[in-house]
LOPARO-907050 format. One record per residue (C-alpha): residue number from 1; residue in one letter; chain; x, y negated, z negated. Coordinates in nm, 4 decimals. Layout:
BEGIN
NODE  vexza  padren  dovex      east     north        up
NODE    NUM       A      A         X         Y         Z
...
END
This chain:
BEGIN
NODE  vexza  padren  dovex      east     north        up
NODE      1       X      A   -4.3043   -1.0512    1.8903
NODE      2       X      A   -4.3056   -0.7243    2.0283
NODE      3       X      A   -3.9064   -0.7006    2.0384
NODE      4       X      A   -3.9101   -0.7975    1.7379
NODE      5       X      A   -4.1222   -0.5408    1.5832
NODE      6       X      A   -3.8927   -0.2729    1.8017
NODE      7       X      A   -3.5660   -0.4269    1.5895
NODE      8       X      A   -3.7545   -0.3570    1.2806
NODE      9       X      A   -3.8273   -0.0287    1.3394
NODE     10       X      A   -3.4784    0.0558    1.4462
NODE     11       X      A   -3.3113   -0.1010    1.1292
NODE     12       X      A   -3.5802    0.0915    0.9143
NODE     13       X      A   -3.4082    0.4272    1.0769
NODE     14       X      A   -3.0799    0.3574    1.0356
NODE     15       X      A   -2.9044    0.4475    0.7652
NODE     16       X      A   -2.7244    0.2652    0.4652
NODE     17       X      A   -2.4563    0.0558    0.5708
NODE     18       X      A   -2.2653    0.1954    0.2016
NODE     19       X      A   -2.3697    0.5127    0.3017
NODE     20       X      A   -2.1941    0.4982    0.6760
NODE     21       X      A   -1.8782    0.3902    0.4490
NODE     22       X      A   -1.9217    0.6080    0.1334
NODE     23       X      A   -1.9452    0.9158    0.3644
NODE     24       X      A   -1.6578    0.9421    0.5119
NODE     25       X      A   -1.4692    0.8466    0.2488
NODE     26       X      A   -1.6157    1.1055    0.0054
NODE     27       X      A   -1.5106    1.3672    0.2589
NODE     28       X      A   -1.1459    1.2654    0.2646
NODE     29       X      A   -1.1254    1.2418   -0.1085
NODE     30       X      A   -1.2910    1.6321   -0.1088
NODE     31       X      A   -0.9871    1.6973    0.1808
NODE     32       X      A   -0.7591    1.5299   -0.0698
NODE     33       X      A   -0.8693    1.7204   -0.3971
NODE     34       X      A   -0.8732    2.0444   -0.2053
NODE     35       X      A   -0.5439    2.0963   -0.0444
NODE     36       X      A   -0.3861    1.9405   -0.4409
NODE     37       X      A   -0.5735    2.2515   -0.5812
NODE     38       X      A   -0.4737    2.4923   -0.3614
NODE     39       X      A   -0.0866    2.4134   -0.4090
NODE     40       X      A   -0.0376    2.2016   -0.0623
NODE     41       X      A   -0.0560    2.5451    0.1455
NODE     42       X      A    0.2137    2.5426    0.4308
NODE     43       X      A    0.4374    2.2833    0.2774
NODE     44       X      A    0.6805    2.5394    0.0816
NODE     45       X      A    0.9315    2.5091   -0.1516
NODE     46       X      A    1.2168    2.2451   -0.0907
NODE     47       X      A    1.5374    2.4207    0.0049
NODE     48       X      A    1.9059    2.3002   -0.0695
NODE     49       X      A    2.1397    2.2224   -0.3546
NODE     50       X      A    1.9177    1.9442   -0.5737
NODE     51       X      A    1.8929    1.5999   -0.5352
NODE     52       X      A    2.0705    1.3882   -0.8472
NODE     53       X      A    2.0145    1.0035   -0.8514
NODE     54       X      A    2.1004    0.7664   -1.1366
NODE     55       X      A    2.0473    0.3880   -1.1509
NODE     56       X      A    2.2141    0.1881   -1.4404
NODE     57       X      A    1.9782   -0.0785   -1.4845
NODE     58       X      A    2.1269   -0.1998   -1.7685
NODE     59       X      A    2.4639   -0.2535   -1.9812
NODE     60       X      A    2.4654   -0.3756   -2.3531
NODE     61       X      A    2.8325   -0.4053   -2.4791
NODE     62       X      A    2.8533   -0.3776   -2.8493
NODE     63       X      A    3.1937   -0.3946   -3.0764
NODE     64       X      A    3.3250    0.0349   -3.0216
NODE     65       X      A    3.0071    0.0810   -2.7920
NODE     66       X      A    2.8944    0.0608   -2.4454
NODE     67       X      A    2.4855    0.1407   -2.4050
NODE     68       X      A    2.3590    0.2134   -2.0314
NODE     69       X      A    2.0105    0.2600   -1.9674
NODE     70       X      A    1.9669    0.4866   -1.7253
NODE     71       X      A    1.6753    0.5604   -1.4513
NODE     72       X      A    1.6536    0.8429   -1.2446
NODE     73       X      A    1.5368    0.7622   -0.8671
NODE     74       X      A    1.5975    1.1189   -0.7335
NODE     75       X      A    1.3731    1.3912   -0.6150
NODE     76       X      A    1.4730    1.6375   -0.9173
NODE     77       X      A    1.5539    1.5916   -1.3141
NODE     78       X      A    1.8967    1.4718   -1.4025
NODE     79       X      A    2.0968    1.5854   -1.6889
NODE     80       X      A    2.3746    1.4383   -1.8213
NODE     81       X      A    2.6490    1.6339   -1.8794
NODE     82       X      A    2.9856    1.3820   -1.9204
NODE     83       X      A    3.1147    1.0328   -1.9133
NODE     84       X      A    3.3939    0.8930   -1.8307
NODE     85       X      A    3.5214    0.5214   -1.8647
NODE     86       X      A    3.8414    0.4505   -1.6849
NODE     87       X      A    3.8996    0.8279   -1.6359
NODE     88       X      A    3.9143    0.9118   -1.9801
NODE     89       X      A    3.6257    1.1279   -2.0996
NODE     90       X      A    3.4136    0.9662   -2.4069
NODE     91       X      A    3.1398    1.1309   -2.6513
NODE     92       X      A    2.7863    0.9974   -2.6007
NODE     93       X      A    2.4406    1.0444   -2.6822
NODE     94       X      A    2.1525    1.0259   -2.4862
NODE     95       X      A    1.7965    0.9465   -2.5947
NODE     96       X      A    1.6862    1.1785   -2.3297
NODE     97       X      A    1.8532    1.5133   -2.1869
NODE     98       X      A    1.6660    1.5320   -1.8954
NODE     99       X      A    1.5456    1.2333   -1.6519
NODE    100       X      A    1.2231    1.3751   -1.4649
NODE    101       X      A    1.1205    1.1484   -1.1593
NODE    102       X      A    1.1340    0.7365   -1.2330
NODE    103       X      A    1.1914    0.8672   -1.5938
NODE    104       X      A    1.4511    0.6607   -1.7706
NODE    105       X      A    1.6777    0.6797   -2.1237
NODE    106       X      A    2.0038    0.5462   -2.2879
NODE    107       X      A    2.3363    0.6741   -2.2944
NODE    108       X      A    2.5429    0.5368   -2.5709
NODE    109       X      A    2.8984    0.5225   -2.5756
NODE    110       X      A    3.1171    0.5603   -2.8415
NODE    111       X      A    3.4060    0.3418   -2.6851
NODE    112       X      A    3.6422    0.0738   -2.8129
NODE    113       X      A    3.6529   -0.1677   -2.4933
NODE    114       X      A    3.8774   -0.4697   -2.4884
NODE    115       X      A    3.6966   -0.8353   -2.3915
NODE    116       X      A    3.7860   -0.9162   -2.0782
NODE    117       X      A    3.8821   -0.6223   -1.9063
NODE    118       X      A    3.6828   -0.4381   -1.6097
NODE    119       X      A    3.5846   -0.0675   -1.6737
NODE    120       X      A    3.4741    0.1446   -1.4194
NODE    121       X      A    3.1755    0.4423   -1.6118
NODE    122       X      A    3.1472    0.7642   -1.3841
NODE    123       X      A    2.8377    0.9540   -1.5351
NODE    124       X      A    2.8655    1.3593   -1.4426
NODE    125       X      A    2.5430    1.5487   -1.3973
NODE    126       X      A    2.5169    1.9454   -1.5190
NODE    127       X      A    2.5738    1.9875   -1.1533
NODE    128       X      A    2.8531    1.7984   -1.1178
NODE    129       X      A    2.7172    1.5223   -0.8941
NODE    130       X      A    2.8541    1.1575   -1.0235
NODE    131       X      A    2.7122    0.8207   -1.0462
NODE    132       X      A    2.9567    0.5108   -1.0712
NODE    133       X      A    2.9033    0.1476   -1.2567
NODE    134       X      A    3.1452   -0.1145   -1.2824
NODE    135       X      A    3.1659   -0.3139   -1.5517
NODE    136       X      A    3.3269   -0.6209   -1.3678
NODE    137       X      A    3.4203   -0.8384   -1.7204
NODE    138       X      A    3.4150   -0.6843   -2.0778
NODE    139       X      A    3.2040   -0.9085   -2.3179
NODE    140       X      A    2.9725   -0.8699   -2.6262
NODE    141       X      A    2.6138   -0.9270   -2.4818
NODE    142       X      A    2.4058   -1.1620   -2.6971
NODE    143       X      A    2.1996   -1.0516   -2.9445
NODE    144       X      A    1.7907   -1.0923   -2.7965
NODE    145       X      A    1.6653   -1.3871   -3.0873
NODE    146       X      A    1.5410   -1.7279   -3.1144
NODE    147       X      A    1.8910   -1.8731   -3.0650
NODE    148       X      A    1.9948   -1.6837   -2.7354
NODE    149       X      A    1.6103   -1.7378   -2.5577
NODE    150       X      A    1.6908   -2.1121   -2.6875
NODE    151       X      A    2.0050   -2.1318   -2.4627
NODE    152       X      A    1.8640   -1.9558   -2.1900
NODE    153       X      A    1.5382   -2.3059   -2.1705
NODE    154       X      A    1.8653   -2.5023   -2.1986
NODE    155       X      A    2.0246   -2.3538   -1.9363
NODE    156       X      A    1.6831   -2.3412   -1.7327
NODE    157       X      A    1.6997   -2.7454   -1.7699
NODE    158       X      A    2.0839   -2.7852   -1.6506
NODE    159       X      A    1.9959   -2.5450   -1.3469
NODE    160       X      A    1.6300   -2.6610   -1.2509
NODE    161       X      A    1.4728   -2.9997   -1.3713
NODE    162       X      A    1.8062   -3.2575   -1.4118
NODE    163       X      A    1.9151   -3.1771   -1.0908
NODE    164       X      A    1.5861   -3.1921   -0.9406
NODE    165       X      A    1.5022   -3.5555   -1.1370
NODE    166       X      A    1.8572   -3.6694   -0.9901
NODE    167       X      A    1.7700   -3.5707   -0.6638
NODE    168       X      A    1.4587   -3.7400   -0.6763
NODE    169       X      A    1.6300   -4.0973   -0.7308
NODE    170       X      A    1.6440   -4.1013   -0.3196
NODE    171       X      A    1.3314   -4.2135   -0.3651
NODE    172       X      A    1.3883   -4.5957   -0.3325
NODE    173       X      A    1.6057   -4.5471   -0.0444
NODE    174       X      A    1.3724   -4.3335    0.1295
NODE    175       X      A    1.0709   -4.5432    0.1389
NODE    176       X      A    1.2164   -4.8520    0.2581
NODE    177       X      A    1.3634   -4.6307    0.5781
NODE    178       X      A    1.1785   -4.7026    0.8963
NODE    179       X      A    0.8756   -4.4597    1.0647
NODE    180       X      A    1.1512   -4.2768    1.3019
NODE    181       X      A    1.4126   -4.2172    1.0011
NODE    182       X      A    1.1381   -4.0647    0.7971
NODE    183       X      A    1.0923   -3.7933    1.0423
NODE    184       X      A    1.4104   -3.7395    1.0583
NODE    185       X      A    1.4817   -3.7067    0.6571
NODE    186       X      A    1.1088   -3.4633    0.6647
NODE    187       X      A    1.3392   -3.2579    0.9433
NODE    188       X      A    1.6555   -3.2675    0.6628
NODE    189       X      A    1.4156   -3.1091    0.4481
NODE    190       X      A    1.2634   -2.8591    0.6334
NODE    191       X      A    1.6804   -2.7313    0.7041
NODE    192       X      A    1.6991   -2.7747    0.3140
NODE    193       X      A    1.3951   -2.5720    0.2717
NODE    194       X      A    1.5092   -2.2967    0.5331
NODE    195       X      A    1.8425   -2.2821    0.4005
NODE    196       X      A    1.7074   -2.1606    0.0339
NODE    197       X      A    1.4536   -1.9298    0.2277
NODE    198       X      A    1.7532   -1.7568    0.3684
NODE    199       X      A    1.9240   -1.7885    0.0625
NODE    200       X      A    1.6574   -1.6566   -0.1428
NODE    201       X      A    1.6086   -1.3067    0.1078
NODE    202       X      A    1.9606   -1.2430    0.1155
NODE    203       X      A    1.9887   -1.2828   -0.2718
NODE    204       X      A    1.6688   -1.0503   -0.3061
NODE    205       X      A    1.8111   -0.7693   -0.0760
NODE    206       X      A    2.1301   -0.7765   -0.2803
NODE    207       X      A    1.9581   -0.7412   -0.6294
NODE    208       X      A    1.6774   -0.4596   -0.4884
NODE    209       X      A    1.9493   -0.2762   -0.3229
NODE    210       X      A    2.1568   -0.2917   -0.6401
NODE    211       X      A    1.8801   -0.1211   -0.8699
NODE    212       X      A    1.8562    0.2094   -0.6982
NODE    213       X      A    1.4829    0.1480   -0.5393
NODE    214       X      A    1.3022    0.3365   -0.7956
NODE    215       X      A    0.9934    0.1065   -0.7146
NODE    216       X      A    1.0755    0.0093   -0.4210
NODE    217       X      A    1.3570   -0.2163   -0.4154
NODE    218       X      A    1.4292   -0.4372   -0.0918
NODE    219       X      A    1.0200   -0.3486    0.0399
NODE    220       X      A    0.9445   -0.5332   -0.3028
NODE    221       X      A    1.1102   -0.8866   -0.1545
NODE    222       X      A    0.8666   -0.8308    0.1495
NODE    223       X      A    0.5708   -0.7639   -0.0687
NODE    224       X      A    0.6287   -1.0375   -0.2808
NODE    225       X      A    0.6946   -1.2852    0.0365
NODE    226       X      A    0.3871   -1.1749    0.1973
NODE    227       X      A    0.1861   -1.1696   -0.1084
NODE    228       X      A    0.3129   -1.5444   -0.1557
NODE    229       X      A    0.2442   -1.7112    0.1835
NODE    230       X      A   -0.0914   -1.5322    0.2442
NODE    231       X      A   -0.2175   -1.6459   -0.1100
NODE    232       X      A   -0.0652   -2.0432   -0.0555
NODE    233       X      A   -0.2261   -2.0482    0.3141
NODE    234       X      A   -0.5680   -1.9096    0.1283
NODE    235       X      A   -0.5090   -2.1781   -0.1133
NODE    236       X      A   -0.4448   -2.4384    0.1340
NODE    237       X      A   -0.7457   -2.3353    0.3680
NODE    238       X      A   -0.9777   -2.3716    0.0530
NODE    239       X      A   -0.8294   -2.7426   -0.0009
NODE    240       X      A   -0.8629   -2.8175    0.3744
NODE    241       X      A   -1.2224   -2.9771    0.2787
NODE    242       X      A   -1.0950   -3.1871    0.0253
NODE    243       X      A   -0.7815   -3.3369    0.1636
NODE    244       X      A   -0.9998   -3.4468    0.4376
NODE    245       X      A   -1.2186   -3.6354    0.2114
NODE    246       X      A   -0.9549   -3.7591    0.0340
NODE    247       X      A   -0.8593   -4.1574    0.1451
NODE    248       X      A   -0.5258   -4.2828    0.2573
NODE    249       X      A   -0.2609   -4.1585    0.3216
NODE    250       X      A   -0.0633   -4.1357   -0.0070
NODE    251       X      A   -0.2799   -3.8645   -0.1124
NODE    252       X      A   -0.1911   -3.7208    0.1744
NODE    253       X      A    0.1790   -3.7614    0.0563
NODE    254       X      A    0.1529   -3.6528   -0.2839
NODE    255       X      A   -0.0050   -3.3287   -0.1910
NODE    256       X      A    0.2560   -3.2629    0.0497
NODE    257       X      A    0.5317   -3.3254   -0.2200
NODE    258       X      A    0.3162   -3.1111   -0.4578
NODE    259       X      A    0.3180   -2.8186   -0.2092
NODE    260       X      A    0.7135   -2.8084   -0.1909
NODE    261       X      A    0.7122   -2.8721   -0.5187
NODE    262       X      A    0.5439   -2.5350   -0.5792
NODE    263       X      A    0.7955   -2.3625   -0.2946
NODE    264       X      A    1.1394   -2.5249   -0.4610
NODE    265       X      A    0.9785   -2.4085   -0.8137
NODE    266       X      A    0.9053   -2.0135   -0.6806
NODE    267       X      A    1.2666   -2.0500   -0.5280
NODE    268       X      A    1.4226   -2.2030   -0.9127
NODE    269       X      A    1.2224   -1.9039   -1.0713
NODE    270       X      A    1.4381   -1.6671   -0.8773
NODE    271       X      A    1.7770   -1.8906   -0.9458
NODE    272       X      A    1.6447   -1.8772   -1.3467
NODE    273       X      A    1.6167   -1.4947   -1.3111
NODE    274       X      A    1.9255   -1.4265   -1.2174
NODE    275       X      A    2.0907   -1.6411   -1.4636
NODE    276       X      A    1.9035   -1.4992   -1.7509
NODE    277       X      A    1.9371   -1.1226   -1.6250
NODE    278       X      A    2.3452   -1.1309   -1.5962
NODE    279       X      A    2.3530   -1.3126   -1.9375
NODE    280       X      A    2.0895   -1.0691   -2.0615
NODE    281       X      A    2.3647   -0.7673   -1.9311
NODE    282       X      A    2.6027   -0.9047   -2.0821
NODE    283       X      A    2.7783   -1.0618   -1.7674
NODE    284       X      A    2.8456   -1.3911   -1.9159
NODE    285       X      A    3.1103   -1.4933   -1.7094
NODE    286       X      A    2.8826   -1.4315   -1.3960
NODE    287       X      A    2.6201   -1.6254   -1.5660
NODE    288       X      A    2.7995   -1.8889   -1.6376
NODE    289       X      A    2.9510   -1.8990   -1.2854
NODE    290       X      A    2.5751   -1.9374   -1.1512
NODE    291       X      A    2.4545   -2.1868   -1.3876
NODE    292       X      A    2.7336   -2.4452   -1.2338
NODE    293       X      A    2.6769   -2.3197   -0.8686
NODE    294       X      A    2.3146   -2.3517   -0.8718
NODE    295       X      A    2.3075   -2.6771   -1.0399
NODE    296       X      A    2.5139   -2.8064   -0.7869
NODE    297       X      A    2.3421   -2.6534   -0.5008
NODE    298       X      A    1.9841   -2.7972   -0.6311
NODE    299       X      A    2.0522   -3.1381   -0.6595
NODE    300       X      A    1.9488   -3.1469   -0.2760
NODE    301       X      A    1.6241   -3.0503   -0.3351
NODE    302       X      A    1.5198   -3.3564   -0.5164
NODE    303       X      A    1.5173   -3.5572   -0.1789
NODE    304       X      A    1.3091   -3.3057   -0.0279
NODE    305       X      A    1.0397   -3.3534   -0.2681
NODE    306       X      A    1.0229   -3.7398   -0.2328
NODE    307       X      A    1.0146   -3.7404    0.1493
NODE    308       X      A    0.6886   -3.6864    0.1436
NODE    309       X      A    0.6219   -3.9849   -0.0825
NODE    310       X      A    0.7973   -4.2083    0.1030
NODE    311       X      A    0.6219   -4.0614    0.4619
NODE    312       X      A    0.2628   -4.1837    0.3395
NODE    313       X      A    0.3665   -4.4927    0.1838
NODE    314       X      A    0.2708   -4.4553   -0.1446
NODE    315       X      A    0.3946   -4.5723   -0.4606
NODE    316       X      A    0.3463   -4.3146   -0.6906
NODE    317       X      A    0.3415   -4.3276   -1.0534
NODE    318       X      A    0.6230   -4.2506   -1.3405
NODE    319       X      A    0.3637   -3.9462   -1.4306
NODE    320       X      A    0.3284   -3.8305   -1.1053
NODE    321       X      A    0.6966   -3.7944   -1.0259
NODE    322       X      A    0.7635   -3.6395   -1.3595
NODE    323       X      A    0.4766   -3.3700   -1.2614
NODE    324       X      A    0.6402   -3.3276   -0.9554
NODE    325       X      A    0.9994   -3.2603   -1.0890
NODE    326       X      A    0.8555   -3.0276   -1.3925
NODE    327       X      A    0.6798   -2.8488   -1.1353
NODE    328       X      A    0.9886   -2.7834   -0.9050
NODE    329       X      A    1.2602   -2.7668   -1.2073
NODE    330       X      A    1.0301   -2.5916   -1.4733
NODE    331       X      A    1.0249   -2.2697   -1.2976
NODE    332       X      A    1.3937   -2.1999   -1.3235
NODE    333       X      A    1.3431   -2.2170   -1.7538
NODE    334       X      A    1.0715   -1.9849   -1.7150
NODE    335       X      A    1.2562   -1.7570   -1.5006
NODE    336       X      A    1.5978   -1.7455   -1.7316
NODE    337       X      A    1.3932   -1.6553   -2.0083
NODE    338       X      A    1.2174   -1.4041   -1.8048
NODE    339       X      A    1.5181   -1.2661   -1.6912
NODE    340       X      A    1.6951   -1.2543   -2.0349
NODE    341       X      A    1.3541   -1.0414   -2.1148
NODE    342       X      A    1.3718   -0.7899   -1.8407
NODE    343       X      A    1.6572   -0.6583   -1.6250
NODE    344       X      A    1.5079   -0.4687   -1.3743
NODE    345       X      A    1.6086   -0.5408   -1.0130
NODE    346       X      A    1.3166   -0.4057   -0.8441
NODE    347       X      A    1.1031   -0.6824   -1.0318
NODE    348       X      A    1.3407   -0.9755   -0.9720
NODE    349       X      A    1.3478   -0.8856   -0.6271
NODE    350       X      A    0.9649   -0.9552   -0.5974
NODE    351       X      A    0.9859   -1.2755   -0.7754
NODE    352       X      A    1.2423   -1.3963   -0.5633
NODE    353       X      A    1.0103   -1.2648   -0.2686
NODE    354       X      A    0.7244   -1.4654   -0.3835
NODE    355       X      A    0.9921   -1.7999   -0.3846
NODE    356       X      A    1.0830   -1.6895   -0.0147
NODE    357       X      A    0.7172   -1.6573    0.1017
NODE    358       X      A    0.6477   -2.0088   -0.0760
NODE    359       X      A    0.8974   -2.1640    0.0897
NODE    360       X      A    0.7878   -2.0157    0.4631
NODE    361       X      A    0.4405   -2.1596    0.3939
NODE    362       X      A    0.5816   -2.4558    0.2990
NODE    363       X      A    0.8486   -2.5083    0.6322
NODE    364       X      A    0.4806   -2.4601    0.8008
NODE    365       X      A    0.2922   -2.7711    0.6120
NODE    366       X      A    0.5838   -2.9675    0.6908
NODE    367       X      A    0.6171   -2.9004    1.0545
NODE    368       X      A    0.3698   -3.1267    1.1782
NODE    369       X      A    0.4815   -3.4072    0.9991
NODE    370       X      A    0.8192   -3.3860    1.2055
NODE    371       X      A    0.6589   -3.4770    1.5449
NODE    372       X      A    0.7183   -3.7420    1.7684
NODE    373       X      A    0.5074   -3.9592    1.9641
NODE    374       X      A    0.4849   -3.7281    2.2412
NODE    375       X      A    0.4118   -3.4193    2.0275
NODE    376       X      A    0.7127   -3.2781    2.0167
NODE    377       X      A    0.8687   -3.0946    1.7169
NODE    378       X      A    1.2121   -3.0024    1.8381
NODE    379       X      A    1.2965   -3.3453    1.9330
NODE    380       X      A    1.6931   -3.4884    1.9255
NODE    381       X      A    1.6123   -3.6577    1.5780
NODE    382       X      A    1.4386   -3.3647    1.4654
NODE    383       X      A    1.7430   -3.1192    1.5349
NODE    384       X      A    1.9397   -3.3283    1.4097
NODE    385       X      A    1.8017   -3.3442    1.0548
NODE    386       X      A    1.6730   -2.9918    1.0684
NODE    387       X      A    2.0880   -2.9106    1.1026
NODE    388       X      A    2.1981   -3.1500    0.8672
NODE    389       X      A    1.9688   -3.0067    0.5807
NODE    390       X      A    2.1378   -2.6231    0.6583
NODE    391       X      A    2.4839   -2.8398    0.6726
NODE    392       X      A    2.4223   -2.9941    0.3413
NODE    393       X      A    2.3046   -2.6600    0.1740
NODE    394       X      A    2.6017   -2.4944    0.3023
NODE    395       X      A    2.8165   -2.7244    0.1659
NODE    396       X      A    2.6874   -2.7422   -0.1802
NODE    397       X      A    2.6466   -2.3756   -0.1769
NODE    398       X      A    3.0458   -2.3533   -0.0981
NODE    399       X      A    3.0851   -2.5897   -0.4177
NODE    400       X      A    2.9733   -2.2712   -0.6240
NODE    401       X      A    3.3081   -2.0760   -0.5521
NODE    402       X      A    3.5069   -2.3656   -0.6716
END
């Protein structure tokens, strides 16, 4: 009793827990506020010739005229002093003549380019510093209405949910495959699974590299991974409870499904946002180009959804695999029309880092599911399938430069 009284008497002189936090941090903001009004003292004045950065983050080809729109990812303003396309100097007019920090504009270009043919654009600063853009194929972008967004959800559907629904046919064959095959086709999907993972950061260093890092670029396909698998394995924790209350095992089977479900869908956003951002550029041919590769390459991930299924025995219902296959081929619509919406890199780079982290999370889930009687993950059988899912990726994925 006495001890306890003694406790009391402590915790009544202590102070605030919020004031033990608050207090310090009011200090540093004071720190903060004080060395921004007095100028940053000590720092100085930058020396050198200035820093000039451009990033074309977009081309719009138009019959006589070639629009850019510009950002400027330097230290200092950019002005634009010339343009040239193919060496040959053009007249343009810029919304804005001087970029300040992350600031961007449009250049238009008063140019009569032939479909077709490449161009190379070297914009001249007042300084003289010059930024290069290739414009690999010459063709008229699409006009933004109901008609183009239309044929971006159709080409979402080629790309995403028919090859996903064909993939899913396995189904039948799967299920009737004895306990030791199973583990072997839930390896062939975890290679599938780390094959688009790979895939999906290479793609996403490419396209934040290619948009000058204004916000980021390349760190954004980290934050978006991270952001991704930390929020799924919250998720998953929270539905711990359940899925242990929940009886037999084919729930068990459909959830798993469901989760790489979600990962192939995060993964078919990023396919749909490239598609719609090269059409949206006016890049049809590259468009078109991925729209046959990536159908192709997804049909694969189909099986890997139904593995699951036929793992915990269950039968499920015309509903349920329709959910499924909307839920892992729906994505890729959103993301084209997305895509066709916005052409910034540094944003499609953290949607396709959100598909990579969904797909790490899910390579976890499925893990367990691989082992043999003894415990073991990395098994013969389990190799084996784990290399014949990267195998079959590759393959499809070489099917895209036909």
């Amino acid at each position: 009793m006495e001890a306890r009284r003694e406790a009391v008497g402590e915790g009544r002189g202590r102070a605030p827990l919020w004031l033990l936090a608050g207090g310090p941090l009011a200090l540093i903001g004071v720190a903060v506020a004080l060395f921004a009004a007095l100028g940053g003292p000590g720092l100085g004045e930058r020396a050198g010739p200035p820093v000039e950065e451009l990033a074309v983050e977009r081309s719009v080809l138009r019959p006589g005229e070639i629009e850019l729109t510009v950002r400027n990812t330097g230290p200092d303003p950019v002005t634009v002093g010339q343009v040239f396309v193919a060496d040959a100097y053009v007249d343009f007019e810029a919304s804005e003549r001087e970029l300040g920090r992350l600031d961007s504009g449009t250049l238009a270009l008063d140019y009569p380019w032939q479909e077709g043919s490449p161009y190379l654009v070297t914009i001249v600063t007042s300084t003289g510093a010059t930024i290069d853009h290739e414009i690999e194929v010459a063709v008229e972008t699409p006009e933004a209405d109901a008609g183009f967004f239309g044929l971006m959800a159709l080409l979402g559907t080629y790309v995403g949910l028919i090859p996903v629904a064909l993939g899913m046919l396995f189904l039948p064959f799967v299920r009737r495959a004895r306990k030791e095959w199973v583990r072997v086709f839930m390896a062939f999907t975890i290679g599938l699974l780390g094959f688009l993972a790979v895939d999906g950061y290479l793609e996403g260093l490419e396209i934040g590299e290619a948009g000058g890092g204004a916000f980021g670029g390349a760190e954004l396909l980290f934050l978006g991974a991270a952001i991704s698998y930390l929020a799924l394995v919250g998720v998953e924790r929270w539905l711990s409870g359940r899925r242990e209350r929940a009886a037999g095992a084919g729930a068990e089977g459909f959830r798993l499904a469901m989760m790489i479900a979600i990962g192939i869908g995060l993964h078919n956003l990023g396919e749909g946002l490239a598609i719609g951002s090269a059409y949206a550029i006016g890049s049809l041919a590259l468009g078109a180009f991925l729209v046959i590769g990536f159908a192709i390459h997804n049909t694969t991930e189909g099986f890997a959804i139904v593995a699951p299924l036929a793992r915990g025995g269950e039968r499920p219902s015309f509903s349920r695999l329709g959910l499924l296959g909307l839920v892992a081929g729906g994505p890729a619509i959103v993301g084209a029309l997305i895509g066709a919406s916005v052409s910034n890199a540094d944003l499609s780079a953290f949607l396709i880092g959100i598909g990579v982290g969904a797909i790490a999370q899910v390579i976890v889930q499925l893990v367990p599911t691989i082992r043999d009687d003894g415990g073991r993950a990395l098994h013969p059988a389990a190799v084996a399938g784990i290399l014949g899912g990267v195998v079959a990726m590759y393959v499809t994925g070489l099917l895209i430069a036909v």
